[in-house]
C-alpha positions as CSV (number, residue, x, y, z in Angstrom):
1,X,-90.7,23.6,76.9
2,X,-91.9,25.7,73.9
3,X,-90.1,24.8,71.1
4,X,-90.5,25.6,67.5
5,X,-87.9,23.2,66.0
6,X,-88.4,24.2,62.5
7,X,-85.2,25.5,61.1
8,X,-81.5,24.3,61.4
9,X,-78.6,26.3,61.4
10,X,-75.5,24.9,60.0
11,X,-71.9,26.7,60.2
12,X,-68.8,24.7,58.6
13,X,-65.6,24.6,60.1
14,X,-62.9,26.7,58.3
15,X,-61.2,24.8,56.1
16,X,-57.4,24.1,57.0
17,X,-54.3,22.1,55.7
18,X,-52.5,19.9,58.2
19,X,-48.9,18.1,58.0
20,X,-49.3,14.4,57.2
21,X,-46.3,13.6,59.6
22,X,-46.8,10.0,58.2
23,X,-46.1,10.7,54.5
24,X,-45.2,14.4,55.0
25,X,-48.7,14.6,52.4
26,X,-51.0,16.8,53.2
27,X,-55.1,16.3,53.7
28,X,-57.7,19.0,54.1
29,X,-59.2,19.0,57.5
30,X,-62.5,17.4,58.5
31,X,-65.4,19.6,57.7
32,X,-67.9,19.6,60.7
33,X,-71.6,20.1,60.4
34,X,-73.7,21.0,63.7
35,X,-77.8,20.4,63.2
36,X,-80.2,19.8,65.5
37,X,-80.8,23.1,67.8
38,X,-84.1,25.1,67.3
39,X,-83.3,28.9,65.9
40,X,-85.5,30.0,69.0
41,X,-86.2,28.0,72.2
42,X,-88.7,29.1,75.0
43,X,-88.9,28.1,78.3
44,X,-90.7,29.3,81.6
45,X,-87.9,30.6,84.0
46,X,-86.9,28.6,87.3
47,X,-89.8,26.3,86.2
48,X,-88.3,24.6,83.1
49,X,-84.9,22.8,81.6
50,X,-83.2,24.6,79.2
51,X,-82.6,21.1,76.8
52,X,-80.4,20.9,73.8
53,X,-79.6,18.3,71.6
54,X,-77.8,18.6,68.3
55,X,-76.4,16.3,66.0
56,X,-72.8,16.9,64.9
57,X,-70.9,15.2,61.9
58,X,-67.6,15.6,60.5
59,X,-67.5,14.5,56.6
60,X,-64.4,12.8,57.2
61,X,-64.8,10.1,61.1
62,X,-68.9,10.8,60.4
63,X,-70.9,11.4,63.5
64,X,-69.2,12.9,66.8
65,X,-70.3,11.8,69.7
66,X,-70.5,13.5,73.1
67,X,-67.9,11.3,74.4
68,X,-65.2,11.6,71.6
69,X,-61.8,13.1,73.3
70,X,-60.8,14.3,70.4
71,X,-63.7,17.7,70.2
72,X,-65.0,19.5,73.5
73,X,-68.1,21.2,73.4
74,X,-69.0,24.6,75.1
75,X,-72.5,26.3,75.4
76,X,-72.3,30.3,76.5
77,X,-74.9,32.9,76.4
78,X,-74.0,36.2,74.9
79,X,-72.8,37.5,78.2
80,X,-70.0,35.0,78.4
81,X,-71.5,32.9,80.6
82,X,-70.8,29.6,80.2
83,X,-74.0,27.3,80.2
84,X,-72.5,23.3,80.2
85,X,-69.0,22.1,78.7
86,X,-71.0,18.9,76.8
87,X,-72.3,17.8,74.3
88,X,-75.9,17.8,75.1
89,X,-77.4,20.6,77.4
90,X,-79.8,20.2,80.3
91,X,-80.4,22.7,82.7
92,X,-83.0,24.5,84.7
93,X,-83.2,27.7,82.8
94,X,-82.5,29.6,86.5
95,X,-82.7,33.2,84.6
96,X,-84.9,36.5,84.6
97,X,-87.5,37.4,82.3
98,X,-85.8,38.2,78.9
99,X,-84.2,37.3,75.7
100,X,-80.8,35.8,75.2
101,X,-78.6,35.1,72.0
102,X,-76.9,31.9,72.7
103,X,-73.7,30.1,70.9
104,X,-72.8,26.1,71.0
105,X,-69.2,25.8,70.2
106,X,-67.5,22.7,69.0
107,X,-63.4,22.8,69.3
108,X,-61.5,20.0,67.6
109,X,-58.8,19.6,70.2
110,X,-56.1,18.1,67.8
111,X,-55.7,21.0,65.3
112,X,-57.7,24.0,67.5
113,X,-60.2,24.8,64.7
114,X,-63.8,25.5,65.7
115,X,-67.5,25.2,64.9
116,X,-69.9,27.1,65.8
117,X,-74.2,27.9,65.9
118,X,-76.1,30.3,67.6
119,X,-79.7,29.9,68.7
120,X,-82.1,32.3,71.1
121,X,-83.3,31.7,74.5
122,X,-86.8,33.0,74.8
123,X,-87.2,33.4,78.9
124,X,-91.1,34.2,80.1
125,X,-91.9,34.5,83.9
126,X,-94.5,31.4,84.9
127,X,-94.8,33.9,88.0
128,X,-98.3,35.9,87.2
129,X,-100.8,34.0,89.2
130,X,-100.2,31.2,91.7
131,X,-99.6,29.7,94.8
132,X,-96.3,31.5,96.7
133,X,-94.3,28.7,98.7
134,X,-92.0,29.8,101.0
135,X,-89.8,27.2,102.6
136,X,-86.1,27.2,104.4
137,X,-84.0,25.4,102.8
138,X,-81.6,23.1,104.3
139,X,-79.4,23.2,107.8
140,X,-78.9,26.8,107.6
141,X,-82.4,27.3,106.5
142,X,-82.0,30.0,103.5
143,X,-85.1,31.2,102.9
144,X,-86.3,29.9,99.3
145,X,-89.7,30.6,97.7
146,X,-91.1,28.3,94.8
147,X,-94.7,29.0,92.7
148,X,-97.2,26.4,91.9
149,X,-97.9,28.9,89.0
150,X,-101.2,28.7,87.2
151,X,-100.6,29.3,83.5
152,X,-103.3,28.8,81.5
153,X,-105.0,25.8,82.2
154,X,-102.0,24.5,83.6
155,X,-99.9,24.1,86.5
156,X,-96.1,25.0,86.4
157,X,-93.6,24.2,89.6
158,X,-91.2,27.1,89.6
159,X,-88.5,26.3,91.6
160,X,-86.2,28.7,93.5
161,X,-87.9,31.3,91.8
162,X,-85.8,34.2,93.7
163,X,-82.1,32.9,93.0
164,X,-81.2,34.9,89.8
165,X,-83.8,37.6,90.7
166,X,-81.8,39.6,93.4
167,X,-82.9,38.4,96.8
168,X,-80.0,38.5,98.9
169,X,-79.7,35.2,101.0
170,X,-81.6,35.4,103.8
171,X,-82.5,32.6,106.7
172,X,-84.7,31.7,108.8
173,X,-88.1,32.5,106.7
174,X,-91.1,33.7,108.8
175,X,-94.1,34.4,106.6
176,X,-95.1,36.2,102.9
177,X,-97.0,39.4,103.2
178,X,-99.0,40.3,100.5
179,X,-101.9,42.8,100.2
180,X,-103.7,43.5,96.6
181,X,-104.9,46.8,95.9
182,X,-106.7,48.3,92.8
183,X,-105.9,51.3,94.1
184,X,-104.6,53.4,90.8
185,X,-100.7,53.6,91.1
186,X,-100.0,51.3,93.8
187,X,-98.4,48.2,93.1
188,X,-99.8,44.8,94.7
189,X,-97.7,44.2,98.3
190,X,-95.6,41.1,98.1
191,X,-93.1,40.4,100.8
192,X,-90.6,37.8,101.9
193,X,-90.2,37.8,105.3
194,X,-87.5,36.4,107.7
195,X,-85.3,36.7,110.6
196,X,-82.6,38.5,109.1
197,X,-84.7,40.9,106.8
198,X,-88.2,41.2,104.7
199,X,-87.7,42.0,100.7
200,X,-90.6,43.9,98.6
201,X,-91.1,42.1,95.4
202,X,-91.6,44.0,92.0
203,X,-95.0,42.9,91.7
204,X,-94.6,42.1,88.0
205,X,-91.3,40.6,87.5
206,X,-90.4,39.2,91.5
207,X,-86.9,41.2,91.1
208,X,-85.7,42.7,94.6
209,X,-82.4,44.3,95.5
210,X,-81.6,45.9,99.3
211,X,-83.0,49.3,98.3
212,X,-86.3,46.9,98.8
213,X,-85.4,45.8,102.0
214,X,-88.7,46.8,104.3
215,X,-86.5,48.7,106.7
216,X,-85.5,51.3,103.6
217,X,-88.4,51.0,102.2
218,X,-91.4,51.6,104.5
219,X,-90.2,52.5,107.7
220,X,-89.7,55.9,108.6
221,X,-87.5,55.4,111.3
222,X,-85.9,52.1,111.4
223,X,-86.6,49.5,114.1
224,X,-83.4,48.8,116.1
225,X,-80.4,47.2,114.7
226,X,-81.1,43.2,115.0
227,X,-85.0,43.5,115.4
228,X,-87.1,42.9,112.5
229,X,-90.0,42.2,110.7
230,X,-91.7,39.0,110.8
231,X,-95.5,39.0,110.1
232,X,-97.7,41.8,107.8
233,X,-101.1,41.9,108.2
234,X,-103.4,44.3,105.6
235,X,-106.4,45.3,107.3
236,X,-109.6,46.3,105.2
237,X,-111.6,48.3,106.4
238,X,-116.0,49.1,105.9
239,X,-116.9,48.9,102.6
240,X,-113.2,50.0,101.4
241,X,-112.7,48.9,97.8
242,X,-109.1,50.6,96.8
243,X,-107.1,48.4,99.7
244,X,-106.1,48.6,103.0
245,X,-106.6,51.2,105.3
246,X,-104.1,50.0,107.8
247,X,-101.2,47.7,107.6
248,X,-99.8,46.5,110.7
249,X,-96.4,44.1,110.8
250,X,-95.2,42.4,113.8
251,X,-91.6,42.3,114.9
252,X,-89.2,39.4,116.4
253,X,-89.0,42.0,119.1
254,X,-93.0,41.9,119.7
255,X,-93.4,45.2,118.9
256,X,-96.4,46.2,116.8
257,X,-95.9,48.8,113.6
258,X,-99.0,50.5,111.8
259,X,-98.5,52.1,108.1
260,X,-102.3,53.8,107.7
261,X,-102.8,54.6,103.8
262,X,-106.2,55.2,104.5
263,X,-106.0,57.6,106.9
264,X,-102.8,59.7,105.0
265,X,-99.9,57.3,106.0
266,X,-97.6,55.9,104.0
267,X,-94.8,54.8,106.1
268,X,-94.2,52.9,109.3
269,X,-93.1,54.9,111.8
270,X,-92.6,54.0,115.9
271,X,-94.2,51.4,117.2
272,X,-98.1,51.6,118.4
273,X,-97.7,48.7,121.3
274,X,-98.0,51.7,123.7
275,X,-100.6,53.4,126.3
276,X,-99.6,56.9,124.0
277,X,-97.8,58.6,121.3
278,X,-95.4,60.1,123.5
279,X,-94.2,56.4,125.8
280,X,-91.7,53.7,123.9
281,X,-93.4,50.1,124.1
282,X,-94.4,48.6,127.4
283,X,-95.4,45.4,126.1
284,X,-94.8,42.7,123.3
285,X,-97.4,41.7,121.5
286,X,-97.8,38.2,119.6
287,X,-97.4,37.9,116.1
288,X,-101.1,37.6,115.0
289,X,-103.9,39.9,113.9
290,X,-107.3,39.6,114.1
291,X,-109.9,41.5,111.6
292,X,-113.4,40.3,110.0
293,X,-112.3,38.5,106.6
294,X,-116.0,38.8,105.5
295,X,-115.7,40.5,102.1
296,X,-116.9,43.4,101.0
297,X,-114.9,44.0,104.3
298,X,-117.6,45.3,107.6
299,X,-115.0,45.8,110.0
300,X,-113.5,49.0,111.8
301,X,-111.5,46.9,114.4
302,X,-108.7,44.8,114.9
303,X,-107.3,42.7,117.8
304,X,-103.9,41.9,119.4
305,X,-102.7,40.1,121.9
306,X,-100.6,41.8,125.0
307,X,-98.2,38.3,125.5
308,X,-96.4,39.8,128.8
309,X,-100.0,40.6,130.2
310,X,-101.7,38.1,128.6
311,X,-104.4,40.3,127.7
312,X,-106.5,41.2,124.4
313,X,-105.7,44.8,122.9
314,X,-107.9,46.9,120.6
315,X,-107.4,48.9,117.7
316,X,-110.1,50.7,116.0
317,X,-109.8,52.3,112.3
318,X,-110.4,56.9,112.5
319,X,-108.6,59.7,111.6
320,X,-107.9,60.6,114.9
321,X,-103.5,60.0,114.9
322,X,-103.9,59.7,119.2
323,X,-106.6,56.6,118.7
324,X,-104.5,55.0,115.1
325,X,-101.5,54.7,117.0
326,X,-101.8,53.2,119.9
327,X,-103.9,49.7,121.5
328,X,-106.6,49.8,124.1
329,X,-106.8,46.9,126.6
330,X,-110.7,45.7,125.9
331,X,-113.2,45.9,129.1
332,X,-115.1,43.3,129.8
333,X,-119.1,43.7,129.0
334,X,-121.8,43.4,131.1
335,X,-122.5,39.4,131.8
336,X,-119.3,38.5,130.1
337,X,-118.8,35.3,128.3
338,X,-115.1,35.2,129.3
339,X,-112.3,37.7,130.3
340,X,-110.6,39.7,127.8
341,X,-108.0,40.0,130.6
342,X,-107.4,36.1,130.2
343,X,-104.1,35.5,132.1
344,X,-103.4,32.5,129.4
345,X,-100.6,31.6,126.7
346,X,-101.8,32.8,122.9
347,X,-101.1,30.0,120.8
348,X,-102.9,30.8,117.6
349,X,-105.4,33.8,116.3
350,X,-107.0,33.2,113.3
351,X,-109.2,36.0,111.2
352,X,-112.2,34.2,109.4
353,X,-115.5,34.6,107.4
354,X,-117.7,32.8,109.7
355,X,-120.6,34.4,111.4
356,X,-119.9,37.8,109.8
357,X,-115.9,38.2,110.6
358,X,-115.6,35.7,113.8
359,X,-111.9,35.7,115.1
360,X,-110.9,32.4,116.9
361,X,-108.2,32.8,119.6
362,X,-106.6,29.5,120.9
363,X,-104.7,29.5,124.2
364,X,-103.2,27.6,127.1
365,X,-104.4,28.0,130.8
366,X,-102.4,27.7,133.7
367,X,-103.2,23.9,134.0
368,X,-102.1,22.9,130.3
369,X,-106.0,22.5,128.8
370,X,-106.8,24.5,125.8
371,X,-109.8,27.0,125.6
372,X,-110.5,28.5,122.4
373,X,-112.5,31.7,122.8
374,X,-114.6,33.4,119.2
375,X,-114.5,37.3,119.2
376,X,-117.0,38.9,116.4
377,X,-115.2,41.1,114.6
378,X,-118.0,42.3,111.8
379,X,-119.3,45.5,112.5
380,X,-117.7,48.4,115.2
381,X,-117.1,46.0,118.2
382,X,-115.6,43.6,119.8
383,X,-118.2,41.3,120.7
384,X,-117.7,38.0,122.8
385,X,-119.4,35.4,120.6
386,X,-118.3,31.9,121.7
387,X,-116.2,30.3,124.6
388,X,-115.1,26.5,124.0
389,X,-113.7,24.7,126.8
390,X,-113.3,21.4,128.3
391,X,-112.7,20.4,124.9
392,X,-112.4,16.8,123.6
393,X,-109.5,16.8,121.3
394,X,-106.9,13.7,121.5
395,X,-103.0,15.2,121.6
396,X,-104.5,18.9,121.3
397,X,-101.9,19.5,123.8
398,X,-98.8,18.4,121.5
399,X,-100.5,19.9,118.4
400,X,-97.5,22.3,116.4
401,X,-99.8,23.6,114.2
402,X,-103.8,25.2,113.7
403,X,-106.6,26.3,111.1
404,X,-109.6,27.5,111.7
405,X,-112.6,27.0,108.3
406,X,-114.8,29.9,107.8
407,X,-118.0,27.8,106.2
408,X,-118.1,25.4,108.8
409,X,-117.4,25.6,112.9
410,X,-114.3,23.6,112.3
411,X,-110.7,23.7,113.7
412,X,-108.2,21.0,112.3
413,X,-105.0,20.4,114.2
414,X,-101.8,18.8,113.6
415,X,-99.7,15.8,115.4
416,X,-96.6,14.9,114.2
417,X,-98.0,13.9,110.9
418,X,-101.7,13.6,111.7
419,X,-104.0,15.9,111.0
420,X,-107.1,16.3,113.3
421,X,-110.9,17.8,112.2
422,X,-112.4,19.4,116.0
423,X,-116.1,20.4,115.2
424,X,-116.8,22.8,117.8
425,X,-120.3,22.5,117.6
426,X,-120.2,18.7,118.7
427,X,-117.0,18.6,120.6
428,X,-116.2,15.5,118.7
429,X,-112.4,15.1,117.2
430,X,-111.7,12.7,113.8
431,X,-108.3,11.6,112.1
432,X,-108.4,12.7,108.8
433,X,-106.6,9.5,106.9
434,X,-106.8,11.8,103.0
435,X,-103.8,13.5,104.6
436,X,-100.9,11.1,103.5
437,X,-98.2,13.5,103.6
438,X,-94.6,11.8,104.5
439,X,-93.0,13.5,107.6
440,X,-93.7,15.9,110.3
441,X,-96.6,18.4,109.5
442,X,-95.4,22.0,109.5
443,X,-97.9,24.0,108.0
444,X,-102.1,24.0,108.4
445,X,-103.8,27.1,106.8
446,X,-106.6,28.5,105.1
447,X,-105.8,30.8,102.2
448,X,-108.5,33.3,101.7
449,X,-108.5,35.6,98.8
450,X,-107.6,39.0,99.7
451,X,-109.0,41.2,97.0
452,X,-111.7,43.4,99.0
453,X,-114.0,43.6,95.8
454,X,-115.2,39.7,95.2
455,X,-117.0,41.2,92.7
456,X,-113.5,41.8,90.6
457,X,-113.1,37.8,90.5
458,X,-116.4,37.1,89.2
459,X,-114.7,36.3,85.7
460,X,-113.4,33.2,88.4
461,X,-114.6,29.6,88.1
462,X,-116.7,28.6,91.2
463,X,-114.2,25.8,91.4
464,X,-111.4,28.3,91.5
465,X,-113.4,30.1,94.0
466,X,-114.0,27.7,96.4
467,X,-110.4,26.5,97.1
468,X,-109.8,29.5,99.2
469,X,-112.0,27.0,101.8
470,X,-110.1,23.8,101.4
471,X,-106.9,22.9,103.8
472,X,-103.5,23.5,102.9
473,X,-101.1,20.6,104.8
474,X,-97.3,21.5,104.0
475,X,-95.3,18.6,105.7
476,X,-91.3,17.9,105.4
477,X,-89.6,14.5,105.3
478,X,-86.0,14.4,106.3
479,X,-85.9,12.0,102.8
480,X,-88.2,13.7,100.4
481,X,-88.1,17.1,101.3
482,X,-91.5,18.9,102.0
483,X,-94.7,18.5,100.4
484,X,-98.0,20.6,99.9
485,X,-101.6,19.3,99.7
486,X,-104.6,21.0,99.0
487,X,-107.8,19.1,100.9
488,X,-111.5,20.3,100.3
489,X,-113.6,20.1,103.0
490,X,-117.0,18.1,103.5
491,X,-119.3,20.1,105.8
492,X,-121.8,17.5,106.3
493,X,-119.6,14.4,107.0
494,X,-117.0,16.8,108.7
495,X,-114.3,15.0,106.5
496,X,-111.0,16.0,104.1
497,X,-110.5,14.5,100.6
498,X,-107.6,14.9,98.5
499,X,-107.5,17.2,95.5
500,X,-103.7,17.1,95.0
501,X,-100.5,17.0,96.2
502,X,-96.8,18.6,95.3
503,X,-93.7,17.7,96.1
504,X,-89.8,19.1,95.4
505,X,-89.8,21.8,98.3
506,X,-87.8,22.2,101.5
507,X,-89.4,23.1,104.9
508,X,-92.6,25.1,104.0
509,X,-93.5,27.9,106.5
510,X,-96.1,29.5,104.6
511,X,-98.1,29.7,100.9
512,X,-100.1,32.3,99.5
513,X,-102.1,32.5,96.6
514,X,-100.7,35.4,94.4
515,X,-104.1,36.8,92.9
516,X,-104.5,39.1,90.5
């Protein structure tokens, strides 16, 4: 807390007479003093306590305690709202961005006379740069979103950060969307996403209302009453540096929505999971996007997966609306590494860096084993680049949870609360014992910077830089809630270590670095 305790305010009680019953005498009431409280207190919202402590003294019975039942004590901000009925205040200062005049009130409860001081509450948002946590919280899982803000040269936890700032409550949280742009005029994409709606974020100030809701806000046409939006994936394009040229967000219904920005579209309209303009959806696709991550972006092409014909579907970036908004089912080439017509289970897709823009697609044959297969993405095409099978991973089979590195040919997996390092070029599988995290691992991922333009970072640390490659583990104990670790990775000894770890959260589901 920022606190410039430099002055003291000091209002005396009104002077009064009351009846001696005793002696029918009189005696002047007791004067009371109130010292103590800062004329201006500051304090990062959701991520600080709001702390108060003054002294107060009466000239006649001396200092008044918190406890005395003969005074009650009443904090309000200039609103009326009512901030603690005590003596001393302490509480998370749960407010938006702003400034507030505030009053402490002391009542002596055996004549009805009051004192009173006012100070100001400073609020400032600890929300401009940071890591985005979003979590469901408890039995009915309400989705919640804290920041592991970056403020300076600090770290602030922000807890809860949505509460006073006009998300509706929502459950069952599903993913954050969020696309940068430098595009002049556009704000930065920030979404919370769930299974009972997806709210925009104000980019500066996080506030949202239902106007914001993604169904009145970017679609067109509405999807169907009970079916929404549950991933968003910005796709940059060849050597675009204003933003995306396509957005594409996946339904709990499997059907696949494309906004093209790029290409004159600003809105999502009907869904593109179709053979062509004119047919409804035939299929459902899975909720996962593949595109080259390489930055400055050399793609044209993104990938989905046909989950009722288990098949791999193709997208490709034009101005041509017939080819934008609808998927292609990929032919195999000549000498084909594998089938793009695969006939397995999708379990994870995974857009990297590596080898120019190599997307890894993880899936389940017929017989239970696991086959991962590497599309190259970089480039105009979809080419077949790597088939991994026969693979020697321990408990691959219960694994809940997948990342894929974009340095190193590396896939870590996650048991219960193990975490697993497959190198793919050895086909060798190690524990990795610097994840310690308490409970059941929910959450493995790699968070790579989405600004197109690197360049626009360079003002960056290389330090700062390089933890878009380390390992994010969010795990949840049913005792101390969930946790979030951030784990370099050693290419040469194919090993994690532990940079830190945070703890106060409920059951993480995803985090994204909010850059700027």
């Amino acid at each position: 807390m920022k606190n410039n305790i430099l002055s003291l305010l000091v209002i005396p009680l009104l002077a009064a007479c009351l009846a001696d019953k005793g002696n029918d005498a009189y005696r002047p009431a007791a004067r009371l003093s109130i010292t103590g409280i800062p004329a201006t207190i500051e304090v990062f919202g959701s991520a600080e306590h709001l702390v108060v402590a003054p002294l107060v003294t009466s000239d006649v019975e001396g200092e008044i305690r918190g406890d005395n039942p003969d005074f009650s004590f009443l904090y309000m901000t200039g609103k009326d709202d009512t901030l603690a009925r005590a003596m001393t205040l302490d509480t998370l200062a749960n407010f938006r961005v702003g400034t507030y005049p505030c009053w402490f009130i002391v009542t002596d409860n055996r004549t009805g006379l009051a004192a009173s001081t006012t100070f100001t509450l400073k609020v400032t948002s600890p929300l401009y740069e940071g890591y985005m946590v979003l979590s469901n919280d408890g039995p009915d899982e309400r989705a919640r979103l804290d920041m592991i803000a970056r403020v300076a040269d600090s770290v602030i936890l922000a807890r809860d950060v949505m509460t006073p700032l006009g998300l509706p409550e929502i459950h069952h949280a599903t993913a954050i969307g969020f696309s940068p742009t430098t595009r002049p005029g556009i704000e930065t994409i920030i979404y919370l996403l769930s299974r009972e709606g997806g709210y925009l974020l104000n980019w500066t100030s996080f506030e949202t209302s239902e106007e914001r809701e993604i169904r009145n806000w970017d679609f067109i046409t509405p999807p169907p009453a009970g079916e929404h939006v549950v991933k968003y994936f910005p796709f940059v394009g060849l050597d675009d540096y204003l933003g995306p040229q396509a957005i594409f967000a996946v339904s709990d219904a499997g059907n696949l929505y494309g906004q093209f920005p790029g290409m004159g579209g600003d809105a999502f309209e009907s869904p593109i999971n179709t053979p062509t303009l004119q047919d409804p959806p035939t299929y459902r696709v899975a909720p996962f996007a593949g595109f080259s991550k390489a930055r400055p972006g050399n793609g044209t092409t993104a990938i989905f997966y046909d989950i009722d014909n288990k098949r791999f579907l193709g997208w490709t970036y034009g101005q041509d609306e017939a080819a934008r908004r609808v998927l292609t089912p990929l032919v195999d080439p000549p000498g084909a590494l594998f089938n793009f017509q695969t006939g397995m289970e999708l379990l994870h897709m995974e857009s990297t860096r590596y080898s120019g823009g190599l997307v890894y697609a993880l899936l389940a044959g017929n017989d239970g084993r696991r086959v991962i297969l590497g599309i190259n993405m970089s480039g105009n095409g979809f080419a077949q680049e790597v088939k991994y099978e026969n693979l020697d991973a321990p408990g691959l089979e219960q694994a809940t949870a997948y990342a894929f590195h974009s340095q190193y040919p590396f896939m870590f997996y996650a048991v219960d609360n193990k975490v697993y390092l497959h190198n793919l070029g050895t086909n060798t599988t190690t524990v990795q014992p610097a994840v310690d995290l308490p409970g059941e691992i929910t959450l493995l991922k790699f968070n790579l910077y989405e600004n197109v333009d690197l360049a626009s970072m360079s003002d960056q640390s290389p330090e700062f830089m390089a933890r878009q490659f380390e390992l994010i583990v969010a795990s949840h104990d049913a005792t101390t809630g969930g946790h979030v670790g951030f784990y370099p990775v050693n290419g040469a000894t194919a090993t994690l270590s532990k940079r830190v770890a945070y703890t106060g959260f409920a059951r993480v589901v995803d985090v994204v670095y909010r850059e700027r």
